[in-house]
C-alpha positions, 0 to 999 in steps of 0.5 A: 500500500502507498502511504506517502501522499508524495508518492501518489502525487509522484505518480499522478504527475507521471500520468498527468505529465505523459498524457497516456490516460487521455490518449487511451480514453480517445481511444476507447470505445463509447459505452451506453453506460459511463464507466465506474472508474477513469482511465486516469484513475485506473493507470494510477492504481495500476502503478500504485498496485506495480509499486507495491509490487503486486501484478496490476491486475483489475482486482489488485488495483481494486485494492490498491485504490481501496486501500488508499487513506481517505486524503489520496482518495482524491485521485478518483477512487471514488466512494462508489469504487470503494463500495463495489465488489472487486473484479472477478480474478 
């Protein structure tokens, strides 16, 4: 788990400074419905998750944006993703 606020604000400036996550939401499909998560939020648990040194699959992440002190939920680990049951594995 990261407990630092300045290592998850280190990785929200590498996402944020790279662009990636608005290149993959212009790439993503439309959906009729919203997604539960932001592409953004996603890159930043899967790093949160690779830091940790767990796998950055979808129920890793999961827990990783959980686990987050309430504070660095802000990165969008949002109340409805806290709630939500994990991915399948």
């Amino acid at each position: 788990m990261v407990t630092c606020s300045a290592t998850l604000g280190d990785l929200e400036t590498i996402v944020d400074d790279s662009g990636v996550a608005e290149r993959l939401e212009l790439a993503l499909p439309i959906g009729v419905r919203p997604r539960q998560l932001g592409v953004r939020t996603l890159v930043i648990g899967m790093l949160v998750a690779l830091s940790d040194s767990r796998p950055a699959h979808l129920s890793r992440v999961h827990r990783a944006l959980v686990s987050l002190p309430e504070p660095d939920s802000a990165c969008g680990a949002s109340y409805a993703m806290r709630s939500a049951s994990p991915p399948p594995i």
